[in-house]
PDB file of N, H, CA, C and O in Angstrom:
ATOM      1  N   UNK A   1     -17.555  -8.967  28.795  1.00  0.00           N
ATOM      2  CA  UNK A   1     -16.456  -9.345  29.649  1.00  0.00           C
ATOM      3  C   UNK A   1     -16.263  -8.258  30.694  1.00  0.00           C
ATOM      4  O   UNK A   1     -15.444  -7.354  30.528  1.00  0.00           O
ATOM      5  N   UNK A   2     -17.244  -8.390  32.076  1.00  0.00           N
ATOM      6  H   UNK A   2     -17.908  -9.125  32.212  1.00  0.00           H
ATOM      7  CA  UNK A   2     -17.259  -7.285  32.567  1.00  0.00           C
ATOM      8  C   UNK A   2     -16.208  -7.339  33.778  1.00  0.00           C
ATOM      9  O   UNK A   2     -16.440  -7.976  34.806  1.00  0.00           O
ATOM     10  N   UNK A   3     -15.060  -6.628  33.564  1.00  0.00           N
ATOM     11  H   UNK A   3     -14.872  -6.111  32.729  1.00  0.00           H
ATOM     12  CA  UNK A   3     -13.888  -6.913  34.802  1.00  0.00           C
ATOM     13  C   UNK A   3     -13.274  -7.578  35.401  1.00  0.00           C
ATOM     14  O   UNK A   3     -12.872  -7.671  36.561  1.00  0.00           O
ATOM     15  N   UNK A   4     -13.137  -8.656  33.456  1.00  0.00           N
ATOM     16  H   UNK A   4     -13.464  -8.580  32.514  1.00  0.00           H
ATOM     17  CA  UNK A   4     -11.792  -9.333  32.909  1.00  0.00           C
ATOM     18  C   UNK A   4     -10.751  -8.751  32.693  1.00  0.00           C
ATOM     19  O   UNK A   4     -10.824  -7.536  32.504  1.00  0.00           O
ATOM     20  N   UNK A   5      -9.155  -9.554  32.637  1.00  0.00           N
ATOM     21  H   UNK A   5      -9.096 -10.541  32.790  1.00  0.00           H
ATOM     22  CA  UNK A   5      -8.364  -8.675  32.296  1.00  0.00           C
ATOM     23  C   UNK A   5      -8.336  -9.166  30.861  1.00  0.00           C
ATOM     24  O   UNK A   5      -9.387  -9.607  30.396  1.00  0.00           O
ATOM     25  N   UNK A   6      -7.416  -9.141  30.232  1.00  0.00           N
ATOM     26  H   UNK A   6      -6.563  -8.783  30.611  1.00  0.00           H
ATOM     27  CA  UNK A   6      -7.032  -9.835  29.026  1.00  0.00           C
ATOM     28  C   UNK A   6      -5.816 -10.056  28.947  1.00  0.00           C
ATOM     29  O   UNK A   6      -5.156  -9.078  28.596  1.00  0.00           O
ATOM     30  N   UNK A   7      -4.818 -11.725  29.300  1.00  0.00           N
ATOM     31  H   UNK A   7      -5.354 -12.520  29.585  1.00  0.00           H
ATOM     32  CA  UNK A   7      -3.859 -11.606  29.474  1.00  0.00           C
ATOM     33  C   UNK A   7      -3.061 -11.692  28.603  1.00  0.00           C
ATOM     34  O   UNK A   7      -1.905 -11.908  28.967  1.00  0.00           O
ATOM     35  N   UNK A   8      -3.329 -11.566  27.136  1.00  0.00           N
ATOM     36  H   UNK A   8      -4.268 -11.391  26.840  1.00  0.00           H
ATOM     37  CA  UNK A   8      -2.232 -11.730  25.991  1.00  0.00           C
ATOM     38  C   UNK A   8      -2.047 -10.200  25.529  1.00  0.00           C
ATOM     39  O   UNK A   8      -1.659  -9.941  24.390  1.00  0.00           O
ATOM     40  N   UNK A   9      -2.348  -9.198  26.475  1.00  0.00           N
ATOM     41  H   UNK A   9      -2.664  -9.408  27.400  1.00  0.00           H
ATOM     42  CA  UNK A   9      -1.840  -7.915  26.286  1.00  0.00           C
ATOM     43  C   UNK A   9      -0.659  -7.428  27.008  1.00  0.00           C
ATOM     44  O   UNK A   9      -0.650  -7.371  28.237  1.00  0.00           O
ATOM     45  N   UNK A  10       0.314  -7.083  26.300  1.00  0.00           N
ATOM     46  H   UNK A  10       0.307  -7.129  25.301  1.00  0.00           H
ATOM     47  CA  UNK A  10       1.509  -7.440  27.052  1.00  0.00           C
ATOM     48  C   UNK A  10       1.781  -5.822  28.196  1.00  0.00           C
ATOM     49  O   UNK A  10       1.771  -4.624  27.911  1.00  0.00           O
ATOM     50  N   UNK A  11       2.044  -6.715  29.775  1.00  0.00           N
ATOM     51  H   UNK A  11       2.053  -7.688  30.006  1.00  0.00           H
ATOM     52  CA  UNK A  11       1.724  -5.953  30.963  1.00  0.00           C
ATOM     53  C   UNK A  11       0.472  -5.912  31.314  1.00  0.00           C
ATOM     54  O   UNK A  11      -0.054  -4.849  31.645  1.00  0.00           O
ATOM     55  N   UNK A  12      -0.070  -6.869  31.293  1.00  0.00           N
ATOM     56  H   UNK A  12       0.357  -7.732  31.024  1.00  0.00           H
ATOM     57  CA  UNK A  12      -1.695  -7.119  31.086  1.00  0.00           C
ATOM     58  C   UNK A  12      -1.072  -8.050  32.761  1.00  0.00           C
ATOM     59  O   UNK A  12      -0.070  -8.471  33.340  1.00  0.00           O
ATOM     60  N   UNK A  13      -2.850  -7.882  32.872  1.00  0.00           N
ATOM     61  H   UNK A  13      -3.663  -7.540  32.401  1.00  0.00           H
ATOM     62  CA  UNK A  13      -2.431  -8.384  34.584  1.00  0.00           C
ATOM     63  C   UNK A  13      -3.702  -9.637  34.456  1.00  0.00           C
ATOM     64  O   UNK A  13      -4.409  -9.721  33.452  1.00  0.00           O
ATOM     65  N   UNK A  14      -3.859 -10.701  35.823  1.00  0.00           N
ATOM     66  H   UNK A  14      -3.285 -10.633  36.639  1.00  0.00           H
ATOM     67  CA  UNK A  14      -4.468 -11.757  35.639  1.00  0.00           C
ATOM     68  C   UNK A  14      -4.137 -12.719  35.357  1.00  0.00           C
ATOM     69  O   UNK A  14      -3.079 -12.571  34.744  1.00  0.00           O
ATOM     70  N   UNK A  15      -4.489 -14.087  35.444  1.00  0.00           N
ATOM     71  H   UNK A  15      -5.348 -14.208  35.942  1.00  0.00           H
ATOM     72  CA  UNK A  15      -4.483 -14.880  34.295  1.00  0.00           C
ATOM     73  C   UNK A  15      -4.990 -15.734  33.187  1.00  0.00           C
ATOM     74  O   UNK A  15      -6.054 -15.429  32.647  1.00  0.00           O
ATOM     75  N   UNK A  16      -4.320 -16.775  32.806  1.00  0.00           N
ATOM     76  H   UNK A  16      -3.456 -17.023  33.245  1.00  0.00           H
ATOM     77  CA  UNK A  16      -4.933 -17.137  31.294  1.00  0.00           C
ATOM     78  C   UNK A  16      -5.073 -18.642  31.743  1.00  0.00           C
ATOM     79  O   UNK A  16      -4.180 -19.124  32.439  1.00  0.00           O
ATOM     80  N   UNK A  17      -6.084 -19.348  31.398  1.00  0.00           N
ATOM     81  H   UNK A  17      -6.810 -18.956  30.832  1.00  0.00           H
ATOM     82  CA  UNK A  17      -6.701 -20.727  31.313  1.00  0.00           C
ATOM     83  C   UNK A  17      -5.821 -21.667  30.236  1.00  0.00           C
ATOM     84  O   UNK A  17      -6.298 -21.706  29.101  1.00  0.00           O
ATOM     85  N   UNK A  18      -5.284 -21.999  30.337  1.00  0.00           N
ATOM     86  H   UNK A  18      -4.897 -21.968  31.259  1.00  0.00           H
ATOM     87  CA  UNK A  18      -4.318 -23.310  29.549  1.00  0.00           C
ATOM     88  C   UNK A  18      -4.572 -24.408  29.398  1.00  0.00           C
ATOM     89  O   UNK A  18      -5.480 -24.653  30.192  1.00  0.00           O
ATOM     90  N   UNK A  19      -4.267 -25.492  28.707  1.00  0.00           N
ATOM     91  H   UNK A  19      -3.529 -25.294  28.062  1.00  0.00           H
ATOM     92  CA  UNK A  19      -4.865 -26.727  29.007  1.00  0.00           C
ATOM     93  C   UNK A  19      -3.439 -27.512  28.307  1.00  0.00           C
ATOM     94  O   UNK A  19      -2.802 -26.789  27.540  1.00  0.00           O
ATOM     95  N   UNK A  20      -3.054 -28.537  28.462  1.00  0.00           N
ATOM     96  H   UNK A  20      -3.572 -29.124  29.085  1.00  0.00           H
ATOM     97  CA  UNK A  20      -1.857 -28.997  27.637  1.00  0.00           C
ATOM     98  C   UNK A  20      -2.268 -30.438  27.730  1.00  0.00           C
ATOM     99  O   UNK A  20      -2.557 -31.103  28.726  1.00  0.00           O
ATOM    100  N   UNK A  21      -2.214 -30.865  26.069  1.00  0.00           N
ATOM    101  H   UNK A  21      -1.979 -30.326  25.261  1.00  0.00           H
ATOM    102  CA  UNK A  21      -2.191 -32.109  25.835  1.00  0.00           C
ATOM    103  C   UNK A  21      -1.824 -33.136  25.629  1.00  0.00           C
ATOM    104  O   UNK A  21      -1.241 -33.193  24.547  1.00  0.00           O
ATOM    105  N   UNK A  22      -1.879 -34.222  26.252  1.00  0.00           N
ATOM    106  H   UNK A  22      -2.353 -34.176  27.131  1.00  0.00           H
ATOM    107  CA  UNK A  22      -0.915 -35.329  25.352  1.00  0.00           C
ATOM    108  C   UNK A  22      -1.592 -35.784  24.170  1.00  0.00           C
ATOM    109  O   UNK A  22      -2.776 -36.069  23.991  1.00  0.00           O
ATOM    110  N   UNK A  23      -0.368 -35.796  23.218  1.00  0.00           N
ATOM    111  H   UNK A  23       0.594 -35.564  23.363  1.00  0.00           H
ATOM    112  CA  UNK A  23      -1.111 -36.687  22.099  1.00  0.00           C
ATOM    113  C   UNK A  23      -0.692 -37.905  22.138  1.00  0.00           C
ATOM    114  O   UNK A  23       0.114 -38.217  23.015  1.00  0.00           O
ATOM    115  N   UNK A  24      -1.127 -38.821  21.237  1.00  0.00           N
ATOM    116  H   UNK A  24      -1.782 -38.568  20.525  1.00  0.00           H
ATOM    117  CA  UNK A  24      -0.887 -40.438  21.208  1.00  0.00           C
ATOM    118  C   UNK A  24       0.189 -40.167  19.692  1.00  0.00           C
ATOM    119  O   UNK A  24       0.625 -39.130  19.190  1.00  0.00           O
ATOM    120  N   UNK A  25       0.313 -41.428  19.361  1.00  0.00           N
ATOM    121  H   UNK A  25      -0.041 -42.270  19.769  1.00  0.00           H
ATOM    122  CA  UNK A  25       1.077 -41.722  18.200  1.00  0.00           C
ATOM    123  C   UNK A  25       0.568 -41.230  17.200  1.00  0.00           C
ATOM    124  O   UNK A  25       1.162 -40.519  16.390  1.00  0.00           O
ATOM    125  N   UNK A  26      -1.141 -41.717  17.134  1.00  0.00           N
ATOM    126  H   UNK A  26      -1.623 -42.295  17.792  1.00  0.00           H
ATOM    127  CA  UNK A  26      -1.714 -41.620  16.026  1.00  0.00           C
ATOM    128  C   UNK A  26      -2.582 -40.157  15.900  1.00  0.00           C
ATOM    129  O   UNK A  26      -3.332 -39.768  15.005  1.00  0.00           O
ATOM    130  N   UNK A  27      -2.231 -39.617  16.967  1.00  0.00           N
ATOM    131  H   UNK A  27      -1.622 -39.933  17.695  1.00  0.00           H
ATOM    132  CA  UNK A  27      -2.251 -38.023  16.537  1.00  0.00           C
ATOM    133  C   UNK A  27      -3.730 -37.414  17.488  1.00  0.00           C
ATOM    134  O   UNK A  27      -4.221 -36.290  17.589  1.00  0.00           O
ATOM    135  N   UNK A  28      -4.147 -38.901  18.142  1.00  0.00           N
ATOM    136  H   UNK A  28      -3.748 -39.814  18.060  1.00  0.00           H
ATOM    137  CA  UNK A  28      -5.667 -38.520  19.065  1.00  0.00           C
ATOM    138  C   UNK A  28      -5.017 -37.943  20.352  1.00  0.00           C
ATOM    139  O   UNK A  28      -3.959 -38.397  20.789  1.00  0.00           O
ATOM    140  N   UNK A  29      -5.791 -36.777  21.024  1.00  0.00           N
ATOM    141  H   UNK A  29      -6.650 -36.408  20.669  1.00  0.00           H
ATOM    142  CA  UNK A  29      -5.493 -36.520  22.225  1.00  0.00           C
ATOM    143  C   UNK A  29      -5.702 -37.485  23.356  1.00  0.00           C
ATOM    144  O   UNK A  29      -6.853 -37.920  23.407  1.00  0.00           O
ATOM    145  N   UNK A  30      -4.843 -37.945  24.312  1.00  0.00           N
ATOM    146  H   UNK A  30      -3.909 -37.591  24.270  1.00  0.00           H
ATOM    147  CA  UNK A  30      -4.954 -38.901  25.313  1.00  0.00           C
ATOM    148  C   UNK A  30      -5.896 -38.431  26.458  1.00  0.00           C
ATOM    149  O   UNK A  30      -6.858 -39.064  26.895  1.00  0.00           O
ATOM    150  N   UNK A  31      -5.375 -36.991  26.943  1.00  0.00           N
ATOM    151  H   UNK A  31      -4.594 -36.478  26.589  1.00  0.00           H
ATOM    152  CA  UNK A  31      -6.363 -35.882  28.222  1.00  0.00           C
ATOM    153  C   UNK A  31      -5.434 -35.013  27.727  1.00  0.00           C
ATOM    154  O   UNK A  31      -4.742 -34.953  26.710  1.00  0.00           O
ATOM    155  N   UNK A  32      -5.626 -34.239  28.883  1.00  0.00           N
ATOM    156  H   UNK A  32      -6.188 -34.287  29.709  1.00  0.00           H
ATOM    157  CA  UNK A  32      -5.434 -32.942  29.166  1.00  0.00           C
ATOM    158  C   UNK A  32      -4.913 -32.633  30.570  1.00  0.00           C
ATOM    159  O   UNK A  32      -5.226 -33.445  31.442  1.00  0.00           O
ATOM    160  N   UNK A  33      -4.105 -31.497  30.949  1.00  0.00           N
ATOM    161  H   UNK A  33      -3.851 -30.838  30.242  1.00  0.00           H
ATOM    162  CA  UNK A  33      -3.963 -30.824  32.238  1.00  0.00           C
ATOM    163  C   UNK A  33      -4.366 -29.382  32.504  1.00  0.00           C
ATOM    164  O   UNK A  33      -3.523 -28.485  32.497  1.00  0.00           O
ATOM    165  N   UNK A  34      -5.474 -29.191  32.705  1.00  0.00           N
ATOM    166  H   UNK A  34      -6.159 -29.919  32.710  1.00  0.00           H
ATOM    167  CA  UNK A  34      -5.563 -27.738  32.947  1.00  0.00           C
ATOM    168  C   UNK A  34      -4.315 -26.796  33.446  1.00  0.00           C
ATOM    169  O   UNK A  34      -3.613 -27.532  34.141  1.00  0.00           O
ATOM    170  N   UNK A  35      -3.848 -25.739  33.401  1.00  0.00           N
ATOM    171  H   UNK A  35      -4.417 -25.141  32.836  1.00  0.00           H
ATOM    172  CA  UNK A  35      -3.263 -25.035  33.754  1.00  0.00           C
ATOM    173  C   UNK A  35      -3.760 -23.410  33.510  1.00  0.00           C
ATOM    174  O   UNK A  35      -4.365 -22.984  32.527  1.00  0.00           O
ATOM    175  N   UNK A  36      -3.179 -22.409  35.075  1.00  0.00           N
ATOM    176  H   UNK A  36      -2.687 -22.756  35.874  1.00  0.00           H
ATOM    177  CA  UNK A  36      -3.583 -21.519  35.357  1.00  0.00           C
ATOM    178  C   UNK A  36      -2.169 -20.577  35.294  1.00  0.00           C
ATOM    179  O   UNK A  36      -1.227 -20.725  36.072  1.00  0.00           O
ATOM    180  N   UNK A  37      -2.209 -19.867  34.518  1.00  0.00           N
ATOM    181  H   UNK A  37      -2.975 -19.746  33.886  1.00  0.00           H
ATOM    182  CA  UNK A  37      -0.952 -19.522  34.068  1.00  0.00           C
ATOM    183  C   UNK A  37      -0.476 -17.412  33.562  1.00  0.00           C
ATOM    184  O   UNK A  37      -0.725 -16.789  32.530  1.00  0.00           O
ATOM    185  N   UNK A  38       0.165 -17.018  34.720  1.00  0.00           N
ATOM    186  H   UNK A  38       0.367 -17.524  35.558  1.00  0.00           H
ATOM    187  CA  UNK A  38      -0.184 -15.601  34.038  1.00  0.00           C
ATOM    188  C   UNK A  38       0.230 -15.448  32.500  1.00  0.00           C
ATOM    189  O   UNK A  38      -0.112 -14.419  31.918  1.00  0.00           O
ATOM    190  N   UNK A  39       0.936 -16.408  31.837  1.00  0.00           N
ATOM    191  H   UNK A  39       1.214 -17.244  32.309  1.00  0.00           H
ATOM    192  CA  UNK A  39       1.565 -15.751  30.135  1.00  0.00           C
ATOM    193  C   UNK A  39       2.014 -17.195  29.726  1.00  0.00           C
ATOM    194  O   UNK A  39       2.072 -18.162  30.486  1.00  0.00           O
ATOM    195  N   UNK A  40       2.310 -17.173  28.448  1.00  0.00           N
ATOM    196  H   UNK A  40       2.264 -16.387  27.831  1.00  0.00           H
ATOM    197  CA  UNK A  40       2.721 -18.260  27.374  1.00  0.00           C
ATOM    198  C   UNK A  40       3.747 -18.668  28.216  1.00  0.00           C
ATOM    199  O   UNK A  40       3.421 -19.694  28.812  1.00  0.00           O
ATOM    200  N   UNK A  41       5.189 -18.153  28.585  1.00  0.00           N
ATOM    201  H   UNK A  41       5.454 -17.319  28.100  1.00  0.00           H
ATOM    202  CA  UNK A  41       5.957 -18.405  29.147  1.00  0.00           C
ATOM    203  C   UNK A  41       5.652 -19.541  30.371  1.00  0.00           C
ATOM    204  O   UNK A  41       6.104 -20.686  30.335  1.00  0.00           O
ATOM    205  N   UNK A  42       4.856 -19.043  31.388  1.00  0.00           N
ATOM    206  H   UNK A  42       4.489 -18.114  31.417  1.00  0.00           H
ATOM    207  CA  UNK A  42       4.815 -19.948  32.774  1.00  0.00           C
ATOM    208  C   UNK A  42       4.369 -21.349  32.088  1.00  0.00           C
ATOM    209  O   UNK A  42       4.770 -22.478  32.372  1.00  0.00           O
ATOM    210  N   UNK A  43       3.085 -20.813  30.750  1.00  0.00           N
ATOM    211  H   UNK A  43       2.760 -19.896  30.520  1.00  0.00           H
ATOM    212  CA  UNK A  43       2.724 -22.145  30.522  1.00  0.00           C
ATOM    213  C   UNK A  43       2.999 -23.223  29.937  1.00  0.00           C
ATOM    214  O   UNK A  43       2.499 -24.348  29.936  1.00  0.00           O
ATOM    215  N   UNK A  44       4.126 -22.592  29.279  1.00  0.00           N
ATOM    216  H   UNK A  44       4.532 -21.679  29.279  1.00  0.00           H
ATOM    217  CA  UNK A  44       5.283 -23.420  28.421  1.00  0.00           C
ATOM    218  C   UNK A  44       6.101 -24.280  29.581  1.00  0.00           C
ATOM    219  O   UNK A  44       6.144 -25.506  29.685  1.00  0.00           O
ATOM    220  N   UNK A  45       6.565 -23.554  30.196  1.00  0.00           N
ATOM    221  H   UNK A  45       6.530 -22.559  30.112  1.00  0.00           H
ATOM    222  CA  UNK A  45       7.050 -24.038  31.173  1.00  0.00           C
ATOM    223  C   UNK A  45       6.809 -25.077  32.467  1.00  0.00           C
ATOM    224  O   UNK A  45       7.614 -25.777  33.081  1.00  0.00           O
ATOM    225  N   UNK A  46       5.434 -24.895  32.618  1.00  0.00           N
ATOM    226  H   UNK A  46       4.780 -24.327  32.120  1.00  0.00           H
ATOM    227  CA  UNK A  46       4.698 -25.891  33.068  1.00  0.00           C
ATOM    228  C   UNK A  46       4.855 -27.290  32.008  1.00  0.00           C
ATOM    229  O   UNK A  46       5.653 -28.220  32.132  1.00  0.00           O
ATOM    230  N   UNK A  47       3.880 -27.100  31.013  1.00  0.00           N
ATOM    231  H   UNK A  47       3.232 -26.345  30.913  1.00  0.00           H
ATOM    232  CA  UNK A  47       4.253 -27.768  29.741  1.00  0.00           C
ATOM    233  C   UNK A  47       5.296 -28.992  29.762  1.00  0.00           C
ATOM    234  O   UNK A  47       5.247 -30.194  30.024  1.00  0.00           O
ATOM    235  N   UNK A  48       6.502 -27.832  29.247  1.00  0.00           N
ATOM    236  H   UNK A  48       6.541 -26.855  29.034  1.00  0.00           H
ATOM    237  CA  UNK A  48       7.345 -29.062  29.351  1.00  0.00           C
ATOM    238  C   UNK A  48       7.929 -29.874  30.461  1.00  0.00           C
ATOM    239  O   UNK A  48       8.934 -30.503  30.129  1.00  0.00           O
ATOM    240  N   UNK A  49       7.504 -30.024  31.806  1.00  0.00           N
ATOM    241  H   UNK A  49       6.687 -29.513  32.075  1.00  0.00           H
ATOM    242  CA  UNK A  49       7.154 -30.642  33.091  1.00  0.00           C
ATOM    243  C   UNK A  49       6.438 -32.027  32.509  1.00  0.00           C
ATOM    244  O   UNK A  49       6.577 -33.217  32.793  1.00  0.00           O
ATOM    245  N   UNK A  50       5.794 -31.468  31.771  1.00  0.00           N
ATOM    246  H   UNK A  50       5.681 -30.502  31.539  1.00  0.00           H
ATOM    247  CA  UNK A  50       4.487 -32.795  31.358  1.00  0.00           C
ATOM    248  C   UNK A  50       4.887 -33.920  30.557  1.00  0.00           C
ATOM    249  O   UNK A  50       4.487 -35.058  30.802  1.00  0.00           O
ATOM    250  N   UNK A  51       5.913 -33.552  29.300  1.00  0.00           N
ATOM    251  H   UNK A  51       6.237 -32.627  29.101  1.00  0.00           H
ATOM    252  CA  UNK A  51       6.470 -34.178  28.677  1.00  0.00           C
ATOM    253  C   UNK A  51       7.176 -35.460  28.995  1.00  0.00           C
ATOM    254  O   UNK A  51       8.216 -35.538  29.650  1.00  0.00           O
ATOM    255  N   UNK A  52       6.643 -36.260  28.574  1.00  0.00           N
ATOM    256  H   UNK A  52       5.799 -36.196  28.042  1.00  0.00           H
ATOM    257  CA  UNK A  52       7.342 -38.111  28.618  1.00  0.00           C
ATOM    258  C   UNK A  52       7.227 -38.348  27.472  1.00  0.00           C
ATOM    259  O   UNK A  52       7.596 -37.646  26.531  1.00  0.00           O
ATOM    260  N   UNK A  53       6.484 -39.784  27.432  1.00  0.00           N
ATOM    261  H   UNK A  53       6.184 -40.355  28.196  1.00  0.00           H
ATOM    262  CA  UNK A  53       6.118 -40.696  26.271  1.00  0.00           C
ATOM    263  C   UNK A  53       5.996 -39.680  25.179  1.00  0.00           C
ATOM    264  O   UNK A  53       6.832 -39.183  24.425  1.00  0.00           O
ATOM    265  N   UNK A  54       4.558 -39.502  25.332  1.00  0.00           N
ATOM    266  H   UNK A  54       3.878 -39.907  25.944  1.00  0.00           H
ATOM    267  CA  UNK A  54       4.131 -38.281  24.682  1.00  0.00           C
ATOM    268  C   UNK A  54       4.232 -36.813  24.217  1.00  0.00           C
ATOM    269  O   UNK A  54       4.678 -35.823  24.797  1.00  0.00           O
ATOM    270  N   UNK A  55       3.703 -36.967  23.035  1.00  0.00           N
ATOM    271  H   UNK A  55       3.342 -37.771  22.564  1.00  0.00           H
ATOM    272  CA  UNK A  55       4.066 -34.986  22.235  1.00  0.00           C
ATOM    273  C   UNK A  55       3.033 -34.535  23.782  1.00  0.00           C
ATOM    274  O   UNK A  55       2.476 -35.135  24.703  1.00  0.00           O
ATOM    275  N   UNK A  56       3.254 -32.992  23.279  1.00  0.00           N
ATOM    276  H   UNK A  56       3.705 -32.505  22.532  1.00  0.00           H
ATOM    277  CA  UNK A  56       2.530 -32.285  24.507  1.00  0.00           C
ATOM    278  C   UNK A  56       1.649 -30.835  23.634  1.00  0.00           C
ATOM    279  O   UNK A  56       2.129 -29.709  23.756  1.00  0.00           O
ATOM    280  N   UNK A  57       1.046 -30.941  23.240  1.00  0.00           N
ATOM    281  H   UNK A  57       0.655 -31.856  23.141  1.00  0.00           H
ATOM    282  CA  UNK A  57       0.086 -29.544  22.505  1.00  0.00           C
ATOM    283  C   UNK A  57      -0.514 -28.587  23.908  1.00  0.00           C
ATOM    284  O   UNK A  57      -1.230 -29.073  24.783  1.00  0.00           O
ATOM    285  N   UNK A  58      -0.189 -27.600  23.890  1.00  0.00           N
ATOM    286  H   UNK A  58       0.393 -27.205  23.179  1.00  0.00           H
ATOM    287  CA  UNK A  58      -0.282 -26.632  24.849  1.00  0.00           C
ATOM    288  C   UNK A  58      -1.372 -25.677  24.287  1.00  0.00           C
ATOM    289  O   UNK A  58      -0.959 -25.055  23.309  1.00  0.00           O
ATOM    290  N   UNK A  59      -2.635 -25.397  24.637  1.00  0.00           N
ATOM    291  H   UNK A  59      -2.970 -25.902  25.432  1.00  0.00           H
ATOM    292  CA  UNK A  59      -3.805 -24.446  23.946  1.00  0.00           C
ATOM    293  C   UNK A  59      -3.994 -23.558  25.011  1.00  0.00           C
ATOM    294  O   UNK A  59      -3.863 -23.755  26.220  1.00  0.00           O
ATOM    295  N   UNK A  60      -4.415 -22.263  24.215  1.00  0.00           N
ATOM    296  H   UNK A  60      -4.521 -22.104  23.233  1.00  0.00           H
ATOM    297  CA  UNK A  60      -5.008 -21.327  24.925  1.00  0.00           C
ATOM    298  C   UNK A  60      -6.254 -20.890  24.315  1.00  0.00           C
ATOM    299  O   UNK A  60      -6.277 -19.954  23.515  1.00  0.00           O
ATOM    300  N   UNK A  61      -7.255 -21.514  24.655  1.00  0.00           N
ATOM    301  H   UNK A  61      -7.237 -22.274  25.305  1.00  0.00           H
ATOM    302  CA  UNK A  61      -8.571 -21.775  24.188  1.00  0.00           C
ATOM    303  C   UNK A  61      -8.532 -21.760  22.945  1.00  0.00           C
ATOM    304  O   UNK A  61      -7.307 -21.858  22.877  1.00  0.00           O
ATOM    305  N   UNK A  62      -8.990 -21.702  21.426  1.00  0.00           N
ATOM    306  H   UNK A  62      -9.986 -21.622  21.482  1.00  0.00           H
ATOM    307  CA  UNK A  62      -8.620 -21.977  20.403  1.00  0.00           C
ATOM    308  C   UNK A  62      -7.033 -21.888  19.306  1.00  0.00           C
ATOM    309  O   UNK A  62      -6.754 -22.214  18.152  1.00  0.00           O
ATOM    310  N   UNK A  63      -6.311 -21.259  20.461  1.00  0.00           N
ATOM    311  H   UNK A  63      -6.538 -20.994  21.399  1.00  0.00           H
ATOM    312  CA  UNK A  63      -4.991 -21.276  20.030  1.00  0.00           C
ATOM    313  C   UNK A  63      -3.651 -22.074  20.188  1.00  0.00           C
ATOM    314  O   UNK A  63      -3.371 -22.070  21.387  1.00  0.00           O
ATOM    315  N   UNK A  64      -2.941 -22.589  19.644  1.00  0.00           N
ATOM    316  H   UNK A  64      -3.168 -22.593  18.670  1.00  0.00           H
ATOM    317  CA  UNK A  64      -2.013 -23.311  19.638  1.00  0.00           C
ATOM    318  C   UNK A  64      -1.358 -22.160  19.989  1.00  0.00           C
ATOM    319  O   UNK A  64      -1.371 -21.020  19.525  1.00  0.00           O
ATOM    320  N   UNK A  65      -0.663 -22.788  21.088  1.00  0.00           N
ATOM    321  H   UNK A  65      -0.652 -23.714  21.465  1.00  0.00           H
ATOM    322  CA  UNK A  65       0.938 -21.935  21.890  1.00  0.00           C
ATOM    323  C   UNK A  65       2.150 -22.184  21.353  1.00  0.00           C
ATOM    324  O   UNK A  65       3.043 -21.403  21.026  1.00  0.00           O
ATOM    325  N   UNK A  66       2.041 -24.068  21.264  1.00  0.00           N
ATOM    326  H   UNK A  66       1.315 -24.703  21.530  1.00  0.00           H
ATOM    327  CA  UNK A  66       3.001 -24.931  20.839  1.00  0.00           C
ATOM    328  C   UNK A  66       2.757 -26.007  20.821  1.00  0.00           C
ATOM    329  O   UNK A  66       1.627 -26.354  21.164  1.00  0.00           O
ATOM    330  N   UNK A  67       3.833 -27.082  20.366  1.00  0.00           N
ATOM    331  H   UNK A  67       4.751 -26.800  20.087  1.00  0.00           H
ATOM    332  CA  UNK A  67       3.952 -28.770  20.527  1.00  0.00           C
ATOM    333  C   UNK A  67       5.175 -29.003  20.633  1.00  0.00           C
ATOM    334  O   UNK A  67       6.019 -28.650  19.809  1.00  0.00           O
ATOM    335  N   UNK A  68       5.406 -29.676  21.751  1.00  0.00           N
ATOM    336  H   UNK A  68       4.721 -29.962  22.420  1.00  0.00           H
ATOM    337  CA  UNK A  68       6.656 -30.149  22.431  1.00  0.00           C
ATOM    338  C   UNK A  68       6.787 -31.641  22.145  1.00  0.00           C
ATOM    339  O   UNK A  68       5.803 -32.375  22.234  1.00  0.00           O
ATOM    340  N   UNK A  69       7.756 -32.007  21.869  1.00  0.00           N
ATOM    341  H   UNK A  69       8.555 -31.410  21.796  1.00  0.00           H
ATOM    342  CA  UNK A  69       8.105 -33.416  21.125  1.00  0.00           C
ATOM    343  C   UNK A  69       8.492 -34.301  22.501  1.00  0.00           C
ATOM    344  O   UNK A  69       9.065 -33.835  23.485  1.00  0.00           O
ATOM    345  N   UNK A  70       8.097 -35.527  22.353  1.00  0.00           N
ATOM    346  H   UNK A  70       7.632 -35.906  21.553  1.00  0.00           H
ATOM    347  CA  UNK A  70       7.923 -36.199  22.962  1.00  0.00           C
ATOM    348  C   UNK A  70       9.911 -36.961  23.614  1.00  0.00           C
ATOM    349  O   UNK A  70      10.917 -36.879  22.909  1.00  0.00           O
ATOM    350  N   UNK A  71       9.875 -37.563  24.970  1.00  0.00           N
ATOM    351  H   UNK A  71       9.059 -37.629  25.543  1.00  0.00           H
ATOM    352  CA  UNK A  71      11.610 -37.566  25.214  1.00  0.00           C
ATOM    353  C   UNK A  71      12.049 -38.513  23.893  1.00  0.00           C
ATOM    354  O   UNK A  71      12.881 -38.413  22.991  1.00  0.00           O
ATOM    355  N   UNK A  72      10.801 -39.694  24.372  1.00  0.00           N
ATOM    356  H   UNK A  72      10.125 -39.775  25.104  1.00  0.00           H
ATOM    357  CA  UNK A  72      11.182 -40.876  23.662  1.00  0.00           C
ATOM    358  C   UNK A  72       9.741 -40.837  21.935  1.00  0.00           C
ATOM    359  O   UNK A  72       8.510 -40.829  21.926  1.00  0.00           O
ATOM    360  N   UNK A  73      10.567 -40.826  21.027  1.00  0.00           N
ATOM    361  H   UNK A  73      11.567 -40.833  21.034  1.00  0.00           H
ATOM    362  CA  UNK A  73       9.918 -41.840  20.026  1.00  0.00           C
ATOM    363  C   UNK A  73      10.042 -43.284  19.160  1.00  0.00           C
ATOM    364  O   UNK A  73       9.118 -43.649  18.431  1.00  0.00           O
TER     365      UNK A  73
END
């Protein structure tokens, strides 16, 4: 990783690749929205922007950030 930052170091500069998902009912992912995001925060925040119908699973490449519950179930 040659003159990457690493942005889950906190005061860490750059940013982090996000992706947030909708899920369906039955628990399959519908897509995705990429997001470019300096920290958990912006991308949460983006995130819940996304939220309708659907839960919303927010990853940061193999990590779960969160899951945001859907307005309506």
């Amino acid at each position: 990783m040659h003159g990457l930052s690493n942005p889950s170091v906190s005061g860490g500069y750059g940013v982090a690749e996000y992706r947030a998902f909708a899920v369906g009912r039955d628990g399959h992912f519908l897509g995705f929205e990429p997001l470019i995001c300096a920290n958990d925060a912006e991308a949460i925040a983006q995130a819940k922007r996304l939220v309708g119908d659907n839960d919303v699973e927010l990853w940061s490449g193999a990590r779960l950030v969160i899951r945001l519950e859907a307005k309506t179930k």
